[in-house]
C-alpha positions in Angstrom: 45.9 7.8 13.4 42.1 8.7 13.0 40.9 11.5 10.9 37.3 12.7 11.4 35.9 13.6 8.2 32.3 14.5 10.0 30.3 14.2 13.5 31.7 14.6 16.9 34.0 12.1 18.8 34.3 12.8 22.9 38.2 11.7 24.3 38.0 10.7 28.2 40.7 10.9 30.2 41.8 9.2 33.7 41.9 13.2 35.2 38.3 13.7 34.1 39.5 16.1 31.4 37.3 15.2 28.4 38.5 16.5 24.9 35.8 17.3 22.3 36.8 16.7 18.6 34.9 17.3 15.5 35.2 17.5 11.6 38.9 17.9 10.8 40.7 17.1 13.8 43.3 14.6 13.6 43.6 12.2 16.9 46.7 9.7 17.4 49.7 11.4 15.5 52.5 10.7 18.6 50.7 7.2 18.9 51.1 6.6 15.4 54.5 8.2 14.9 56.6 6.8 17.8 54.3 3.5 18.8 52.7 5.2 21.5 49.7 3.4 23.8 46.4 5.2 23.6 45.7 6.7 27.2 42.1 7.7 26.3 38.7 6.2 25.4 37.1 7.7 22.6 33.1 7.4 21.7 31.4 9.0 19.4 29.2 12.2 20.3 27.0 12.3 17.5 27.4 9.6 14.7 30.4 10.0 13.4 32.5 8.9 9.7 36.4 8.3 11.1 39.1 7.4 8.7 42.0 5.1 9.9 45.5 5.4 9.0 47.7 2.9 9.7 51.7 2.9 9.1 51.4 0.5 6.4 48.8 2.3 4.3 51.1 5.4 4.8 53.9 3.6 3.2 51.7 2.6 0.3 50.8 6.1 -0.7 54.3 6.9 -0.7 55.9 6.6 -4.5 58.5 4.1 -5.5 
């Protein structure tokens, strides 16, 4: 799951539909919830700073 905390990241498709997304979007939740592929290519618009989530870092944050 990628966060993007500032800057612009561009999503293109197969169809030609290209998604735009900038501070405060969230990309990858079904992907990162069920295990899904990626079926985009993402670049980065203007520079971007992206967090990245992973299942296991998740799972630390949760307490014991």
């Amino acid at each position: 799951m990628l966060v993007v905390a500032d800057g612009e990241l561009i999503a293109f498709r197969d169809d030609g539909e290209n998604d735009v997304y900038t501070e405060g979007a969230i990309l990858g939740i079904e992907q990162f919830l069920f295990n899904k592929k990626w079926d985009v290519d993402i670049i980065c618009g203007k520079t971007a700073i992206v967090t990245k989530l992973s299942w296991e870092t998740l799972m630390d944050l949760v307490p014991s």
